[in-house]
C-alpha positions in Angstrom: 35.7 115.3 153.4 39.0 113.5 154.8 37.7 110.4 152.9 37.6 112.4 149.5 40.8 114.2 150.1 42.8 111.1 150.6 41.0 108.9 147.8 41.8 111.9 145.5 45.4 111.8 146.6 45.5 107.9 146.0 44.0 108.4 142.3 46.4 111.2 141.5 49.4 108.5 142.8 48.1 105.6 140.9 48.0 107.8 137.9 51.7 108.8 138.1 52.5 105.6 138.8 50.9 104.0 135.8 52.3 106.9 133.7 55.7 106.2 134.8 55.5 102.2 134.0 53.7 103.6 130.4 57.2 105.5 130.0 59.3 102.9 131.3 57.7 100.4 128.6 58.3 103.0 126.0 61.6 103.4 126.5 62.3 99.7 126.7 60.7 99.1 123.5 62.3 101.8 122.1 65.3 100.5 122.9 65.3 97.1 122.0 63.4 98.3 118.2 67.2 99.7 117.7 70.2 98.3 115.8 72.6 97.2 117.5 76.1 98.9 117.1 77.7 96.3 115.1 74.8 96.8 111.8 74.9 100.3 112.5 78.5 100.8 111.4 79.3 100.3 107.2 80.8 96.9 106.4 84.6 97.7 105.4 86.0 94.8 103.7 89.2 94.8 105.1 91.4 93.8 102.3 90.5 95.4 99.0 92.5 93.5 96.8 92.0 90.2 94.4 92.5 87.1 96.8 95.9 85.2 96.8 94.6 82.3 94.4 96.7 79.8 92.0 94.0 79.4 89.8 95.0 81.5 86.5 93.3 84.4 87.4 95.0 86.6 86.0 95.0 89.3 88.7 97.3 91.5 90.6 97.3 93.7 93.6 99.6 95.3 96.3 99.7 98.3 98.3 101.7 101.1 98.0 102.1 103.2 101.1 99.4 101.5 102.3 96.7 102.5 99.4 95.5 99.3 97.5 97.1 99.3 94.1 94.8 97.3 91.3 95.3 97.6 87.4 92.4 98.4 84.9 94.4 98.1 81.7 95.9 101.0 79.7 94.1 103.6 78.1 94.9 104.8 74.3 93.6 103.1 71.0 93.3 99.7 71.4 94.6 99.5 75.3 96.4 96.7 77.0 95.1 94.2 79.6 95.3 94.5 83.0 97.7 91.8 83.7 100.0 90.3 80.7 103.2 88.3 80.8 104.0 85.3 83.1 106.5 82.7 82.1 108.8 83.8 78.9 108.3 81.5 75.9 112.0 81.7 75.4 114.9 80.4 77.2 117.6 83.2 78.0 121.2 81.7 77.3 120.0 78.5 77.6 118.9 78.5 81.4 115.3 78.0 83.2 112.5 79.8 82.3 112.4 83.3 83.2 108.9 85.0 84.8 108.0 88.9 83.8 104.8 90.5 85.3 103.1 93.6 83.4 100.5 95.6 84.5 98.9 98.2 83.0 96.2 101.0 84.9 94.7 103.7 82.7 96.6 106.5 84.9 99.3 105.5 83.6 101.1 103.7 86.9 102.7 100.3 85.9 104.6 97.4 87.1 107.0 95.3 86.1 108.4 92.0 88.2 111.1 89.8 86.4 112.4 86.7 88.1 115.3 85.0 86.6 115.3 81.3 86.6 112.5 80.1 88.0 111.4 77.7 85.8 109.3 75.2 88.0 110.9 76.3 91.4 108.9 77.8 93.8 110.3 79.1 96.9 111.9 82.9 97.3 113.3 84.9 94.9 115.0 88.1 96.6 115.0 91.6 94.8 118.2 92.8 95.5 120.2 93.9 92.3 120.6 97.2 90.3 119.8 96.8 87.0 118.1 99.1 84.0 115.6 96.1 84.0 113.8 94.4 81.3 113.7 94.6 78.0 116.6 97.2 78.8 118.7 94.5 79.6 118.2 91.7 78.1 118.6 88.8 80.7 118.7 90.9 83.8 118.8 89.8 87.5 115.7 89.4 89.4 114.1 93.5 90.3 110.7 95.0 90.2 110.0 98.5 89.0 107.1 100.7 89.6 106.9 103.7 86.7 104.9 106.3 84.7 105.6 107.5 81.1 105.1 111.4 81.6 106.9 112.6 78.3 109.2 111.1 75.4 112.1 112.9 77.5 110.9 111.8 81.1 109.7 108.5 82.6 109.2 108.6 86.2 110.4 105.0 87.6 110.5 103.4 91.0 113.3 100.6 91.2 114.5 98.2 93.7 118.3 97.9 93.5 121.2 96.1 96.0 119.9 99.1 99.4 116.2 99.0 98.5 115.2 95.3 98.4 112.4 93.0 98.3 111.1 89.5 98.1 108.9 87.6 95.6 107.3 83.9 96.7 106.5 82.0 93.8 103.4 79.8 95.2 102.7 78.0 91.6 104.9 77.4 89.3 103.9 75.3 86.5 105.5 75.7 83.3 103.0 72.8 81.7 100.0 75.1 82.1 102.4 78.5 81.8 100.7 79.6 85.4 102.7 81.4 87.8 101.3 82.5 91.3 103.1 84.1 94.1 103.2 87.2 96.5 105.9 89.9 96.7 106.9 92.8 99.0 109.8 95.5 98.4 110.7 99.2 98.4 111.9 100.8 95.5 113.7 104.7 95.0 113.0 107.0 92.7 116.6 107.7 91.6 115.9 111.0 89.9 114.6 112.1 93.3 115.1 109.9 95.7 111.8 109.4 96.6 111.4 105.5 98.4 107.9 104.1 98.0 107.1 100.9 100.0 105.3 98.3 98.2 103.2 95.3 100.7 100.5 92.7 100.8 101.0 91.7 96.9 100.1 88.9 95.2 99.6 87.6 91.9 98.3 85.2 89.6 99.2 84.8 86.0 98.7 82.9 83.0 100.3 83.1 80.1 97.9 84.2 77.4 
């Protein structure tokens, strides 16, 4: 009877034993049959906006208080494009070439950048001058506005000006083939308000067309 007892007691161990390794497998193939943390997270691209590129692209981007700013073209009968302008076909009072950026977005959120004298400089051209802006003016030092047409009475309008500054880098400037490429950065006031937005990270890429 001892002899049964303790064979019984060895069966019941070996039993656990290989129903402990069978769990111990389990789990490692359980394990191992998962993702690993990397794939299980969602692939941000971490700059939403058209490349920097001196191709004629034709494209434009920035962010405004950090939220990616990209235009689609205007609403309305017939619409605008996207991104219009680049060098001016005229000369203003007989110096270089002058540069003016439009953009258009179907919310009604545009931008305008005009750089006096560029010509087929590159380098930087600082944002740093009050001024109504183009066509307003006509010549006007270098600025960059940011504004919405809300009513025939009321245009909401983001400027820089000589506290609120900024920076453009022309990157191409070839006045042969009417592209201009560069990047920018600037904050701009509301004066009606005085509301400062902060524009960063832009770029552009034009062609005349």
């Amino acid at each position: 009877m001892l002899y049964k007892t303790q064979t019984c007691k060895e069966s019941r161990v070996a039993l656990l034993e290989r129903r402990t390794w069978g769990w111990r497998l389990l789990a490692y193939a359980l394990l191992f049959s998962l993702p690993s943390c990397k794939s299980c997270k969602k692939e941000v691209n971490p700059d939403p906006l058209p490349p920097e590129t001196q191709t004629s692209a034709n494209t434009f981007g920035c962010l405004i208080d950090g939220k990616p700013y990209i235009p689609d073209g205007s609403g309305g009968f017939g619409g605008a494009k996207p991104v219009t302008g680049g060098y001016l076909t005229n000369y203003c009072n007989g110096r270089e070439l002058q540069v003016w950026i439009r953009t258009y977005r179907k919310d009604g959120w545009d931008f305008s950048i005009y750089l006096e004298n560029v010509g087929n400089k590159t380098g930087k051209y600082p944002l740093k001058y009050t001024t109504p802006g183009a066509p307003t003016v006509v010549c006007p030092p270098n600025h960059a506005i940011f504004y919405k047409y809300i009513s025939p009475s009321e245009t909401a309008v983001y400027a820089t000006d000589s506290e609120y500054t900024g920076e453009v880098t022309i990157t191409r400037a070839d006045t042969v083939n009417k592209i201009v490429s560069g990047t920018f950065f600037f904050k701009a006031r509301r004066p009606a308000t005085g509301e400062i937005i902060e524009i960063t990270n832009g770029r552009f890429d034009v062609q005349n067309q």
